[in-house]
C-alpha positions in Angstrom: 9.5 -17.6 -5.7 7.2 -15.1 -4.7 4.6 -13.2 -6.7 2.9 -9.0 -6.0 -0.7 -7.9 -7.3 -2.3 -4.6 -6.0 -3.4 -6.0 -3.1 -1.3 -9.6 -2.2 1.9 -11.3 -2.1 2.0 -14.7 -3.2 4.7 -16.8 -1.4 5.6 -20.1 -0.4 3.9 -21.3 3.0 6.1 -21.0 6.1 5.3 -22.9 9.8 5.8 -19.8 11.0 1.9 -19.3 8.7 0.0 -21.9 11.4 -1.9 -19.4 12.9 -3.2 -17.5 10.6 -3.4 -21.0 8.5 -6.1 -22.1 11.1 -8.1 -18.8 11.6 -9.7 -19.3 8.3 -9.8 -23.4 7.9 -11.8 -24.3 11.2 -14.3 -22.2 9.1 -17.0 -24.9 8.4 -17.6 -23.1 5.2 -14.0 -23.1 3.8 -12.8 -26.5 4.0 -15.6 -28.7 2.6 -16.0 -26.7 -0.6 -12.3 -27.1 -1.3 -11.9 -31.1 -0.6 -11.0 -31.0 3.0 -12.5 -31.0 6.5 -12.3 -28.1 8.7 -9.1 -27.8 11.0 -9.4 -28.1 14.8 -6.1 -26.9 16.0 -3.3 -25.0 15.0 -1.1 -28.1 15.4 -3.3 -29.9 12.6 -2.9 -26.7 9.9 0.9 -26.9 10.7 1.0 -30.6 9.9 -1.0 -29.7 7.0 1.4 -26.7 6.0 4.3 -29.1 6.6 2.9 -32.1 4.3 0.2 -30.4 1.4 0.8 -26.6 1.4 4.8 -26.9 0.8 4.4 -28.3 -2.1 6.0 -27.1 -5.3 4.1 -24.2 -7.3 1.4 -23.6 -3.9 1.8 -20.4 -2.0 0.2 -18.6 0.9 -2.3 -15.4 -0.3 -1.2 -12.7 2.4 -3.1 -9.9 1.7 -0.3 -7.0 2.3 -2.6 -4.5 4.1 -3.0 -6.8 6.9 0.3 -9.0 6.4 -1.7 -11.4 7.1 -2.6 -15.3 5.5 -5.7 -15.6 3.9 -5.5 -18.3 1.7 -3.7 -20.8 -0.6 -3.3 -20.9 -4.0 -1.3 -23.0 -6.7 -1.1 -25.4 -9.6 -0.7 -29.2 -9.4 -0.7 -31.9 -11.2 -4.4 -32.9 -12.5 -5.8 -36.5 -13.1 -7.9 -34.8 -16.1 -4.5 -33.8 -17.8 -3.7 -34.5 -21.0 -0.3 -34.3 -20.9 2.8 -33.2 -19.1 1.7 -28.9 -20.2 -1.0 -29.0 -18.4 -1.7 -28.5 -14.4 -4.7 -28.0 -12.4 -5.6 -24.3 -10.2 -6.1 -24.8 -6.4 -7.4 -22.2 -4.5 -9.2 -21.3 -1.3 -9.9 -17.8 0.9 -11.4 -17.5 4.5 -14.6 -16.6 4.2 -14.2 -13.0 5.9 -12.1 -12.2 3.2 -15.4 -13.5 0.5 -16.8 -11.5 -2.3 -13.4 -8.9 -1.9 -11.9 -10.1 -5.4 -9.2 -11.5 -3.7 -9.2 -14.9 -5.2 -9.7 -13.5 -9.2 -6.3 -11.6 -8.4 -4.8 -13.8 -6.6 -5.5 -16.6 -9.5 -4.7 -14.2 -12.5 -1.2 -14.0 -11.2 -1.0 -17.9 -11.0 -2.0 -18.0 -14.7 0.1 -15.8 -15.9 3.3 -17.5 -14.1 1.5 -21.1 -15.4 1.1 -20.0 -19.3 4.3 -17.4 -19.6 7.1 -18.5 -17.0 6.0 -22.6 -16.3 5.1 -22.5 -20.6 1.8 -24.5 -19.9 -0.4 -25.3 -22.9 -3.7 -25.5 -20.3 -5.3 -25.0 -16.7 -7.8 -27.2 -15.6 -10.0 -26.4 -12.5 -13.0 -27.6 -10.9 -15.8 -26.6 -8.1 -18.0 -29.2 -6.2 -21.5 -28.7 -7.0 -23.0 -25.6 -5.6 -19.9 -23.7 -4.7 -21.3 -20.8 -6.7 -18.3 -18.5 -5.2 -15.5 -20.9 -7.3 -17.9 -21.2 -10.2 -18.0 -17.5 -10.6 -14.1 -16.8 -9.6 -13.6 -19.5 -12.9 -16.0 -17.6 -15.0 -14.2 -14.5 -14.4 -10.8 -15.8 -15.2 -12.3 -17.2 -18.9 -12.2 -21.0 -18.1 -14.7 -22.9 -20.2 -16.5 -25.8 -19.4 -15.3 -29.2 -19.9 -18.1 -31.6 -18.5 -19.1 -33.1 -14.8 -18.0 -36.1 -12.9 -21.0 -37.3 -10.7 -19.2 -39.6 -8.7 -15.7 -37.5 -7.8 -14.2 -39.1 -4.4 -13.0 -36.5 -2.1 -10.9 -38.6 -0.5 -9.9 -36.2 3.0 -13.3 -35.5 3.1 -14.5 -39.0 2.7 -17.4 -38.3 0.1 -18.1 -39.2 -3.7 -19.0 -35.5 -4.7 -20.1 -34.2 -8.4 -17.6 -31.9 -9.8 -18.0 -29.1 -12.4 -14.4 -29.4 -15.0 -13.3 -26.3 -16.3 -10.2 -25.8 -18.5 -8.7 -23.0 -20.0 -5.9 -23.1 -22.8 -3.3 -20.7 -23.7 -4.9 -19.9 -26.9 -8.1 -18.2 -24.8 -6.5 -17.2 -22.1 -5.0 -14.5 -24.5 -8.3 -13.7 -26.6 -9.7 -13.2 -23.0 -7.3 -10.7 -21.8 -7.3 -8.9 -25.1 -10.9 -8.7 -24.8 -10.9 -7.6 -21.3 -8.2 -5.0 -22.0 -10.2 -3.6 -24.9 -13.6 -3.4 -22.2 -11.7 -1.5 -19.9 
């Protein structure tokens, strides 16, 4: 399955992605704010496009001017779920691609397949303290916040982190697009 805004295509990850896959997660400031340490090869993001980004409902963000990877996105399951309707937003951008918008439009896409074509009652999403970048890509999007977990174990990265829940439910995704549509 594969997804068009403006400005991206939303696909399923391919090996064939390694490259461009490493150009932007040896970035020091990529990886650890998303849960994961920096890559040092392109063998290492092809082992991790082989084992994590294949997964079901995660795609590569190629931004279509450049045809180029920039990115992952998706929904997975979430251990703050409260039932089977509800998944958890992923997301990451290399940093040269930062503060472009490409992350809002990339996840406004995944929202809208997660509430109209996967029928999910709720997202949930979360930022390690201090990402300010995720915190305002949420904000945007209309997720509310749910509370903090001080002692959240990033497990690749081998820390306890704190991290900021947000959630967002059907019911306010729509008021939120309504409202943005009528602020337009």
């Amino acid at each position: 399955m594969c997804f068009e805004t403006e400005r991206l295509r939303l696909r399923p990850f391919k090996e064939t992605d390694a490259k461009d896959c490493f150009c932007y997660a040896k970035d020091p400031r990529v990886g650890p704010m998303a849960g994961w340490k920096p890559h040092k090869s392109i063998e290492e993001s092809l082992e991790t496009i082989k084992n994590v980004l294949m997964a079901p409902e995660n795609y590569a963000v190629v931004l279509k001017a450049e045809n180029k990877v920039i990115g992952s996105i998706g929904l997975k399951k979430s251990e703050f779920a409260k039932g089977e309707d509800e998944l958890e937003l992923g997301f990451c951008i290399g940093a040269k691609y930062w503060g472009q918008g490409y992350a809002t439009e990339a996840a406004k896409e995944i929202l809208r397949h997660g509430f109209e074509d996967l029928h999910l009652s709720g997202v949930w999403c979360v930022f390690f303290e201090g990402n300010i970048r995720s915190k305002r890509v949420q904000e945007k999007l209309g997720f509310k916040f749910k509370g903090i977990k001080e002692d959240y174990f990033a497990e690749q990265l081998g820390e306890t982190k704190k991290v900021i829940i947000n959630y967002l439910n059907r019911e306010d995704r729509e008021k939120y697009e309504i409202q943005k549509d009528h602020n337009a």
